[in-house]
ROGUMAR-39633 format. One record per residue (C-alpha): residue in three letters; x, y, z. Coordinates in steps of 0.05 Angstrom, whole numbers. Example, Ala and Ser with C-alpha at 12.3 -4.5 7.8 and 13.67 -1.06 7.14 Angstrom:
% residues 2
(node 'ALA' (246 -90 156)) (node 'SER' (273 -21 143)) 
***
This chain:
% residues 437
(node 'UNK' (426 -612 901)) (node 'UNK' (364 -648 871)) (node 'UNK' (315 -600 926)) (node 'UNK' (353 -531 898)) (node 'UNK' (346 -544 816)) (node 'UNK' (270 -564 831)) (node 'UNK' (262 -501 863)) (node 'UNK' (299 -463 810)) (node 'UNK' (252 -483 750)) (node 'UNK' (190 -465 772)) (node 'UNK' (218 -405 798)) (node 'UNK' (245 -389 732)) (node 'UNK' (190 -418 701)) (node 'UNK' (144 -366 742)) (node 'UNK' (187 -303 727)) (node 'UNK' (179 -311 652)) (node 'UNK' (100 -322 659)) (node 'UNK' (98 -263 702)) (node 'UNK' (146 -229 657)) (node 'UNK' (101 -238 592)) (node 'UNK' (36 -215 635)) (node 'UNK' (69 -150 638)) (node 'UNK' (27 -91 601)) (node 'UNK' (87 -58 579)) (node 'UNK' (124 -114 540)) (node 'UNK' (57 -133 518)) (node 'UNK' (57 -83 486)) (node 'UNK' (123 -80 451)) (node 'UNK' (112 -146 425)) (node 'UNK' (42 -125 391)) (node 'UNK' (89 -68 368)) (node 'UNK' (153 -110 342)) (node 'UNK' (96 -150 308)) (node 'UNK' (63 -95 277)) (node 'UNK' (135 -78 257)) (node 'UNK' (149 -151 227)) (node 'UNK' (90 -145 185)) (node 'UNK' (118 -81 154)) (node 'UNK' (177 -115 136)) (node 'UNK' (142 -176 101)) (node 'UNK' (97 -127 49)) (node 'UNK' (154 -121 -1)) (node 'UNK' (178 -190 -6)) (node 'UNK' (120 -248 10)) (node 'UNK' (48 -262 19)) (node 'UNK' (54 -311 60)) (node 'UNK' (100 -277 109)) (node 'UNK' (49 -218 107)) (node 'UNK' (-5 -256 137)) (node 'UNK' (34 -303 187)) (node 'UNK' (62 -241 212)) (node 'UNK' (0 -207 217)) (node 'UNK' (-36 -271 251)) (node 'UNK' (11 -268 302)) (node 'UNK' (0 -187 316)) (node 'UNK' (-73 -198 332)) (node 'UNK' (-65 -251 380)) (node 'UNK' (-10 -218 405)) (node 'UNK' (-62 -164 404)) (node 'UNK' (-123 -193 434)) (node 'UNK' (-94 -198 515)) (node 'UNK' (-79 -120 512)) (node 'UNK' (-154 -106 476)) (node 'UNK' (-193 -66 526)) (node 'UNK' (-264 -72 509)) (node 'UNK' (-289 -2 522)) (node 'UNK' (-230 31 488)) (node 'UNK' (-239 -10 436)) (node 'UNK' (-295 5 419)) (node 'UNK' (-297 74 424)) (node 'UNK' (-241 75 366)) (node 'UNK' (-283 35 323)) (node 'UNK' (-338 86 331)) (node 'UNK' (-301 141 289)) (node 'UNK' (-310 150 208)) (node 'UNK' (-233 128 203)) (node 'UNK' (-256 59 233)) (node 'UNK' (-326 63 213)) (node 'UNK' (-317 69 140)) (node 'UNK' (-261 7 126)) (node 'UNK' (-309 -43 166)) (node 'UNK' (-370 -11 129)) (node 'UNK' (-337 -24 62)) (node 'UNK' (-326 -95 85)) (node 'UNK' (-406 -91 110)) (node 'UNK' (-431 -90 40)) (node 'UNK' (-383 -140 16)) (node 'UNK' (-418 -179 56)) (node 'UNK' (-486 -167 43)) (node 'UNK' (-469 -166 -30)) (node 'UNK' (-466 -245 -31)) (node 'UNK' (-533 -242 -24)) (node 'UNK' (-549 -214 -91)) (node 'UNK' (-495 -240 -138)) (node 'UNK' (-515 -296 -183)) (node 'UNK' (-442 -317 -185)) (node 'UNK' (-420 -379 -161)) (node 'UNK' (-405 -384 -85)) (node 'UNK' (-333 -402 -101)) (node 'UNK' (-326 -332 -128)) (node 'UNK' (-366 -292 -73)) (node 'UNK' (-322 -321 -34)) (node 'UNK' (-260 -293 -70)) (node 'UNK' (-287 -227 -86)) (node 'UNK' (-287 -219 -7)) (node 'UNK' (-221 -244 10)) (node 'UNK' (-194 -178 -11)) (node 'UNK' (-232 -139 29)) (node 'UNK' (-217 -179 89)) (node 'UNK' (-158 -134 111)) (node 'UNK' (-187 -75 118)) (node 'UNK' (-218 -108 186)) (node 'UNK' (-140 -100 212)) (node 'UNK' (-137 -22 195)) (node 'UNK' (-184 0 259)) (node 'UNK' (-147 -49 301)) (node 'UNK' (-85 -20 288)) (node 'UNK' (-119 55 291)) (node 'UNK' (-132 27 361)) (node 'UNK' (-71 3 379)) (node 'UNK' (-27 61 357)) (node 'UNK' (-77 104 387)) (node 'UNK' (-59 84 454)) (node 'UNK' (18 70 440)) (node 'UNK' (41 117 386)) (node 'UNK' (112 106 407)) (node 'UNK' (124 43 371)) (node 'UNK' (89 78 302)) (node 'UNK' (149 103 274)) (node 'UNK' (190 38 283)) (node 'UNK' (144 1 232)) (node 'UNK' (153 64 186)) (node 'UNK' (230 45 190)) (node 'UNK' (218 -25 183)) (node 'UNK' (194 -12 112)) (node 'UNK' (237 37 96)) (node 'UNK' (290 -10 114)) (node 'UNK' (257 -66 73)) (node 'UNK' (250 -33 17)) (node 'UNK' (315 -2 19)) (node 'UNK' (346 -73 19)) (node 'UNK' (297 -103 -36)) (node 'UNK' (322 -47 -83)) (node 'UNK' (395 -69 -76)) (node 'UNK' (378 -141 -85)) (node 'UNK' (337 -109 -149)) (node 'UNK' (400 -77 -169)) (node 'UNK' (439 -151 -161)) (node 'UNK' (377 -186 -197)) (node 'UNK' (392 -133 -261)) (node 'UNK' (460 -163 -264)) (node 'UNK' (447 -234 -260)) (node 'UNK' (371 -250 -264)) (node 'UNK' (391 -323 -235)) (node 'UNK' (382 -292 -176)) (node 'UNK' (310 -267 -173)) (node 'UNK' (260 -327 -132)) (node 'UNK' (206 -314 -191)) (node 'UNK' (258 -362 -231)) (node 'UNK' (236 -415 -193)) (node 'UNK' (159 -407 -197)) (node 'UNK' (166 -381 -267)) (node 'UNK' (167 -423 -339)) (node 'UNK' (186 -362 -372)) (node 'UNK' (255 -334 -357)) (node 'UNK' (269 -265 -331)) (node 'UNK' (290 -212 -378)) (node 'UNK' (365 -197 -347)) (node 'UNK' (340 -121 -343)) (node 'UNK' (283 -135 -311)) (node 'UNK' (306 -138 -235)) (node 'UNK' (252 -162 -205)) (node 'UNK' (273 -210 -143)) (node 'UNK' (194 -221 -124)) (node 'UNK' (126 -207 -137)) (node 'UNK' (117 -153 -191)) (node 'UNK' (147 -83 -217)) (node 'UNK' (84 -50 -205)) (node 'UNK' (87 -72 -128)) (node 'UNK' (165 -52 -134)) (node 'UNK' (152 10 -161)) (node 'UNK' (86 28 -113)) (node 'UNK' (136 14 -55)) (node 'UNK' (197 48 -82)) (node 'UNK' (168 115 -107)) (node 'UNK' (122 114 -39)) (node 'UNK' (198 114 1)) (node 'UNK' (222 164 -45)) (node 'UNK' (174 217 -37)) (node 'UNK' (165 205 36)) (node 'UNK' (238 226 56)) (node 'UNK' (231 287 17)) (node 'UNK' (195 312 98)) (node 'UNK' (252 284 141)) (node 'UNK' (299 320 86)) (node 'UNK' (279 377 93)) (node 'UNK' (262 386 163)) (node 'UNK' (341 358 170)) (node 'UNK' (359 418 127)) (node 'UNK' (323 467 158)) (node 'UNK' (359 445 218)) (node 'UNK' (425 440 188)) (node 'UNK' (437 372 199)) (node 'UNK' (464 367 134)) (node 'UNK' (497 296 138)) (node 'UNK' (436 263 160)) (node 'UNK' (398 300 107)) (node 'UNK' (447 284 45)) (node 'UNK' (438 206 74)) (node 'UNK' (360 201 68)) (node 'UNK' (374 237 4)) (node 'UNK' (417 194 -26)) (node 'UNK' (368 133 1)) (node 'UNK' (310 165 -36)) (node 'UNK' (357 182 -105)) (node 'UNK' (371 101 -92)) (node 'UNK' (296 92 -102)) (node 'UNK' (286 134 -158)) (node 'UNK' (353 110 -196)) (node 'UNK' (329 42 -195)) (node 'UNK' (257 61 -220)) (node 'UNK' (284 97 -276)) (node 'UNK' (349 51 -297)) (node 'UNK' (330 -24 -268)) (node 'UNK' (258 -23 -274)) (node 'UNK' (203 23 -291)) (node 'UNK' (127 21 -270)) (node 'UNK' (85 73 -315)) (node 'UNK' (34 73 -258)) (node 'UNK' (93 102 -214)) (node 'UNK' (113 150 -261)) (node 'UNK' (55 175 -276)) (node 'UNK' (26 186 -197)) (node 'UNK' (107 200 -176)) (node 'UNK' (98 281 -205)) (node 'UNK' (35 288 -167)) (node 'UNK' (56 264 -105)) (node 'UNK' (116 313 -108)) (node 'UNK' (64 365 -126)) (node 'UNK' (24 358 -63)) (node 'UNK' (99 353 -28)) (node 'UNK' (112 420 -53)) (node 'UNK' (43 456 -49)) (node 'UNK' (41 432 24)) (node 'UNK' (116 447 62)) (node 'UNK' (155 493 5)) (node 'UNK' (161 562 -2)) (node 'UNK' (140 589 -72)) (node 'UNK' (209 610 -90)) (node 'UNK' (243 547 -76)) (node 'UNK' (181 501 -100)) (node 'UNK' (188 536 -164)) (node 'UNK' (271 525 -168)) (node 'UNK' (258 450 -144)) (node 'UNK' (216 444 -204)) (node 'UNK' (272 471 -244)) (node 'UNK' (320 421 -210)) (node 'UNK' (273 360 -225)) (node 'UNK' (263 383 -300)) (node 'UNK' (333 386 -315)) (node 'UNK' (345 316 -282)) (node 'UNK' (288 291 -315)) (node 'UNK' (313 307 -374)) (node 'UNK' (387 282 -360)) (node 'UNK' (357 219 -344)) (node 'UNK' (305 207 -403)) (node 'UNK' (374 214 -453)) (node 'UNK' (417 169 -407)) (node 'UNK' (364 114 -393)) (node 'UNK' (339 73 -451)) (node 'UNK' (298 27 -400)) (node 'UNK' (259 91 -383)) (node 'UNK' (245 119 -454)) (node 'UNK' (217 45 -471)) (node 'UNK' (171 48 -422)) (node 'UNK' (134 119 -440)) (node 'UNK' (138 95 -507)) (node 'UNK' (92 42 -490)) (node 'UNK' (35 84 -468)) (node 'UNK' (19 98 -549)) (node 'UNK' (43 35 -577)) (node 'UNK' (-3 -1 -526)) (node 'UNK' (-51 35 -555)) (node 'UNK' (-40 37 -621)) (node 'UNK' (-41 -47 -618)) (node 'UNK' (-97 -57 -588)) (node 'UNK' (-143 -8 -618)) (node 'UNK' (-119 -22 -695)) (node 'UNK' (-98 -94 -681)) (node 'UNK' (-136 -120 -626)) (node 'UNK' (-73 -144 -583)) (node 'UNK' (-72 -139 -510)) (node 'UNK' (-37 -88 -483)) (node 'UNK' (-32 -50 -415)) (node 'UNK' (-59 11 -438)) (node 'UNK' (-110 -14 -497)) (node 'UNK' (-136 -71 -456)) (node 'UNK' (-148 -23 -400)) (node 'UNK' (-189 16 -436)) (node 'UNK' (-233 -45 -464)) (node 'UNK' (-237 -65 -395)) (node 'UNK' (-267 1 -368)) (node 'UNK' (-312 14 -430)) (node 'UNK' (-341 -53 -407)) (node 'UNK' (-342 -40 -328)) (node 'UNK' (-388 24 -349)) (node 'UNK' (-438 -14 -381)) (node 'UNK' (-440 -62 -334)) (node 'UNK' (-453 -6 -280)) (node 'UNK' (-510 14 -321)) (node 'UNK' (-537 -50 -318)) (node 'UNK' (-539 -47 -241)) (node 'UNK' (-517 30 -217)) (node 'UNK' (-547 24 -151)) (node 'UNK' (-533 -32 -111)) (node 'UNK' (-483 -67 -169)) (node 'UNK' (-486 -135 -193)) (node 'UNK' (-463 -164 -124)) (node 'UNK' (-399 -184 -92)) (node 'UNK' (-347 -230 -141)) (node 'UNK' (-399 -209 -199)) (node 'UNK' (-341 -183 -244)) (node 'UNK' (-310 -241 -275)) (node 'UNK' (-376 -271 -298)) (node 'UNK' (-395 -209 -331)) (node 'UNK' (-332 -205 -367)) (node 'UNK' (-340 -279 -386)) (node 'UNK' (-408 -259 -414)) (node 'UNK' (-387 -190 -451)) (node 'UNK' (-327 -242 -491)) (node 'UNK' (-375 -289 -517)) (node 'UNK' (-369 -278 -587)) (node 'UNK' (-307 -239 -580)) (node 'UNK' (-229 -246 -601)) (node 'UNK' (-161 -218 -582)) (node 'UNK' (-163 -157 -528)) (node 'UNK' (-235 -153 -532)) (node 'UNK' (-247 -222 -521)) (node 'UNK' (-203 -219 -455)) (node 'UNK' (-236 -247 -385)) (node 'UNK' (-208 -211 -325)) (node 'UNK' (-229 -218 -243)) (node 'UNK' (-231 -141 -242)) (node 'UNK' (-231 -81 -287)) (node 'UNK' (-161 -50 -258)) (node 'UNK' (-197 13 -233)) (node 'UNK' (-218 16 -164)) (node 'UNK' (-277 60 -174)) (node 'UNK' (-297 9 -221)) (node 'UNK' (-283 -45 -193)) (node 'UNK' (-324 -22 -133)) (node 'UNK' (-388 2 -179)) (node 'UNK' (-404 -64 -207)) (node 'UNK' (-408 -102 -154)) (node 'UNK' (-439 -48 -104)) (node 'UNK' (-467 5 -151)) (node 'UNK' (-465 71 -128)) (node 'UNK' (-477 48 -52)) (node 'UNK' (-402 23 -55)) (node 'UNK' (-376 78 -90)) (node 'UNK' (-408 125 -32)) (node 'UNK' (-374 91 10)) (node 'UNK' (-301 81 -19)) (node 'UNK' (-291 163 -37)) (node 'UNK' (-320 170 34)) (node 'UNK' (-261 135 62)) (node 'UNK' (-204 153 15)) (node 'UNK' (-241 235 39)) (node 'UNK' (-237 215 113)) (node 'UNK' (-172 191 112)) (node 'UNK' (-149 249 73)) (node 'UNK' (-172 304 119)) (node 'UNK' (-150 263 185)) (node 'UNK' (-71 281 163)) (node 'UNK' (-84 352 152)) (node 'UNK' (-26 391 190)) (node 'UNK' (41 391 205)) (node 'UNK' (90 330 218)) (node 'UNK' (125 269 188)) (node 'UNK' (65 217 210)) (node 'UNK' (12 263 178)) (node 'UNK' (53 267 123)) (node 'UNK' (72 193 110)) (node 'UNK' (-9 186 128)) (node 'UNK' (-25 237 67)) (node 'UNK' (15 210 19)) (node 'UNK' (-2 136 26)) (node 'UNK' (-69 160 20)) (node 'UNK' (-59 207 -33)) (node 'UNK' (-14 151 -70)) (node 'UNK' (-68 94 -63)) (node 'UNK' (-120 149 -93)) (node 'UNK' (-83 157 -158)) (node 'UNK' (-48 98 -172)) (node 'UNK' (-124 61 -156)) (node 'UNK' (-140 103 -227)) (node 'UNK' (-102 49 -261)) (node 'UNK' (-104 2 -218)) (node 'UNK' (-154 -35 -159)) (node 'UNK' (-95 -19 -117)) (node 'UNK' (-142 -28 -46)) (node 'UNK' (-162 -91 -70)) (node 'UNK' (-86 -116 -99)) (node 'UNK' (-46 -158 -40)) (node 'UNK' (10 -113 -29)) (node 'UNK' (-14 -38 -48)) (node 'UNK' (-80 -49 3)) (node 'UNK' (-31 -78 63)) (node 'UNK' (7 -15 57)) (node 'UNK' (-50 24 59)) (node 'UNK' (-72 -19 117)) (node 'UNK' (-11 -13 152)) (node 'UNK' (5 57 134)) (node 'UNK' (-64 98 142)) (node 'UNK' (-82 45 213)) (node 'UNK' (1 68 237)) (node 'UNK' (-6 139 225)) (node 'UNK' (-76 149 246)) (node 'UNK' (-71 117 319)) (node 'UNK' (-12 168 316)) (node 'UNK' (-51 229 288)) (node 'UNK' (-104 215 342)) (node 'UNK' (-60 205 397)) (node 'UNK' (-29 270 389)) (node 'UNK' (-84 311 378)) (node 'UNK' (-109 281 454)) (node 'UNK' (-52 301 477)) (node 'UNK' (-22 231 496)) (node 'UNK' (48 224 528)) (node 'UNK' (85 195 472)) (node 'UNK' (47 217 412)) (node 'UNK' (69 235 341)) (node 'UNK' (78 305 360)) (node 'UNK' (119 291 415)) (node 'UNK' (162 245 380)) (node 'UNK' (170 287 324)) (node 'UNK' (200 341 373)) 
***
């Protein structure tokens, strides 16, 4: 008895070794990973970057070096790491403290992951679509626990990190509504494809389903919680939706459709109306009355970021410059305009003073790159667009590359959907085009 269970372990000891050196489920793991990660963007940080610790060293055993680095070699690689490059460098030339060199890079850091997962998805464009899903799904839960939050704000986790209690409107369960709102409105608008392909096919159930998922969305943006950022980037992304994949005709009736419920809803939703109203009293109280405000102190902020720029419009002032400046343009100051901020919440900005025009070269090179990779027909190229296309907009408002959440998605999303993009204009067994099909 004793000889047959020591031969039985190692034996089954050796089939699971032998089992995990398998390429294939190598593989799937790297993708279930890449999948995880996907999931974590709308709810934590922390689960964000375990999740994507464990995809690269899930990662690293399937590298191969030659491959690799013949991905890395293209702009849509190139251009990310080059970006990081002259973060980098820009230490160098900062006269702020090392501390905040140091943080001003951290952000940046990620964009090392979007070639590797160009790479991967490259080579295995099968598994692309599950971590599309895996958001989807993700955010298609945190909107219903949104909804729950609304009723009772008990509920929401920021509670518990919070001194300041939650509005019981406010139905936010974590993190922010302008992270909500980026994710939410990004869902939306990307089912509007699937939808109508579904249609077009007459698959009318699944098509009134992924409707109703994406009304789900925009209800709760418009009655729980409302980002202005999304509402003001939200019409342009349908615009490029409708230049793109309708028919004159029926883009022109779909505007019609999206009037009259715009309308229906600004009556019916108080939360909503408050919201646009703020655009002009922001304004009005920090321009008159020097209060901050999302819109006034905005404005101080970039009126600011300009003249630093001119200070420095080549090479900038030099990575994790900004806060320093701003500490230095306050002296003297009160109220709005005596307000110290990390970064001037414009990405273009942002980017110019700390890398001058040599950053800003750089960044619209990328955001161009990326753009013109998902030219074409197809769900991936269109998810790929619009991320792209969102990230560009909202980054108006916003250093959306540089915030946690809004640059993992364009990580994630751009890195997914490019492997994908490039694997099916090779040709490869399993790309986006053959999945699509």
């Amino acid at each position: 008895m004793s000889e047959t269970i020591g031969e039985t372990g190692p034996s089954r000891s050796s089939t699971f070794w032998t089992a995990l050196r398998d390429p294939a489920l190598q593989l799937r793991i790297v993708d279930r990973l890449a999948a995880l990660t996907a999931i974590m963007v709308p709810w934590s940080t922390t689960g964000v970057g375990v999740a994507a610790t464990l995809w690269l060293i899930a990662l690293v055993p399937t590298v191969e070096p030659r491959a690799l680095l013949r991905s890395l070699t293209r702009p849509v690689s190139v251009l990310p790491i080059a970006l990081f490059v002259l973060a980098v460098v820009g230490m160098l030339w900062s006269e702020a403290p090392w501390a905040l060199r140091l943080h001003g890079l951290s952000p940046i850091a990620k964009f090392l992951v979007l070639p590797l997962f160009v790479y991967h998805f490259e080579r295995a464009p099968r598994g692309g679509l599950a971590v599309f899903i895996a958001f989807l799904a993700s955010c298609a839960v945190l909107a219903l626990v949104s909804c729950a939050v609304a009723f009772d704000p008990g509920l929401s986790i920021k509670q518990l990190f919070s001194r300041v209690p939650v509005a019981p409107t406010n139905g936010i369960f974590v993190k922010d509504y302008i992270d909500q709102g980026q994710e939410f409105s990004l869902c939306a608008i990307a089912l509007a494809y699937p939808v109508l392909a579904l249609l077009k096919e007459k698959r009318i159930r699944e098509a009134l389903l992924l409707a109703l998922i994406a009304l789900g969305f925009v209800a709760n943006m418009m009655f729980v919680i409302t980002s202005r950022t999304a509402l003001v980037t939200m019409p342009i992304m349908l615009a490029v939706f409708a230049l793109l994949h309708l028919r004159l005709r029926v883009a022109l009736a779909s505007l019609g459709v999206i009037i009259l419920l715009a309308v229906v809803v600004w009556f019916s939703s108080s939360q909503l109306r408050a919201t646009i109203g703020k655009f002009f009293t922001d304004y009005h109280n920090t321009e008159t009355l020097n209060l901050e405000s999302g819109i006034g102190s905005r404005l101080i902020y970039w009126q600011k970021a300009v003249g630093f720029i001119g200070n420095a419009p080549v090479i900038g002032h030099g990575t994790g410059s900004t806060r320093g400046l701003f500490e230095q343009a306050a002296v003297g100051e009160t109220g709005a305009r005596g307000q110290v901020v990390g970064n001037p919440h414009n990405q273009t900005l942002n980017v110019a003073v700390q890398w001058g025009v040599l950053g800003v070269i750089l960044l619209y090179a990328m955001w161009l790159t990326h753009l013109l990779l998902f030219r074409g027909e197809g769900l991936v190229a269109w998810i790929g667009l619009l991320v792209v296309v969102q990230n560009v907009f909202t980054s108006l408002f916003n250093s959306h590359l540089f915030d946690f959440t809004e640059g993992w998605i364009y990580v994630v999303g751009v890195g997914v959907a490019a492997g994908m993009t490039l694997a099916a204009r090779a040709g490869e067994p399993g790309s986006a085009k053959a999945i699509e099909t």
